[in-house]
N, C-alpha and C positions, 0 to 999 in steps of 0.2 A: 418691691421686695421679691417678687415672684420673676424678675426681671430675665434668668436666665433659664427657666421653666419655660416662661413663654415665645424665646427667642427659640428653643429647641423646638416650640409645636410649629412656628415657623419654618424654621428651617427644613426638617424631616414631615410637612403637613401630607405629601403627595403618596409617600410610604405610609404616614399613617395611616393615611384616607383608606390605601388598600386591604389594609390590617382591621380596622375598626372602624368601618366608614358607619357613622351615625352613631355612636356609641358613647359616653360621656367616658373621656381618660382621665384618668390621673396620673399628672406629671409631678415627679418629685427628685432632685438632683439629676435631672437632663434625662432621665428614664421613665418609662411608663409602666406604674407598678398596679394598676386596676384598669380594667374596662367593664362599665356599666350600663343595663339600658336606660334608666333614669338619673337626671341629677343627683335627687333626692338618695338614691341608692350610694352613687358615690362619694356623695357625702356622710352619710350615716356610715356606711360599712369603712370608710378610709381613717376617719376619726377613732372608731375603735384602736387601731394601731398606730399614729402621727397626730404629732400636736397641730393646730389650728393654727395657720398660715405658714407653713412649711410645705404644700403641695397645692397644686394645683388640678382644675377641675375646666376640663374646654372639652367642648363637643367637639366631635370628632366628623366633620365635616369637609368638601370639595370645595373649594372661595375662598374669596374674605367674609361672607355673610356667616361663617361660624364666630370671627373672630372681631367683627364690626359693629359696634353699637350703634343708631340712630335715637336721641334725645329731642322729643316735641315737649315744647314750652309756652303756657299764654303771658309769658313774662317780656313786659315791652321795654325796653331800654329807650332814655330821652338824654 
């Protein structure tokens, strides 16, 4: 749903990075309309004006380890 929010932090991550490096953005129609220093902030303070899943929230990070999730499982498949 957030499909072209996310392809913009992609795309512009290396300007972002210079802009807001570590900083939680929020991306909403291909722009960045908040930068925060905790999630939690961006989340609370962005809700006040946008509805709930209409923007996006990614750290503002140098890699892929901003944007790369790692899942451990004791779940064994047979």
């Amino acid at each position: 749903m957030l499909e072209k929010e996310f392809k913009y932090y992609l795309d512009n991550q290396d300007e972002l990075v210079k802009k807001y490096d570590g900083k939680f953005i929020v991306i909403k129609s291909q722009t960045v309309i908040g930068a925060y220093n905790t999630e939690m902030d961006a989340y609370n303070e962005t809700l006040k004006k946008h509805k709930l899943g209409t923007f996006l929230i990614q750290h503002c990070m140098p890699g892929e380890e901003s944007h790369t999730a790692t899942f451990h499982s004791r779940v064994v498949f047979n």
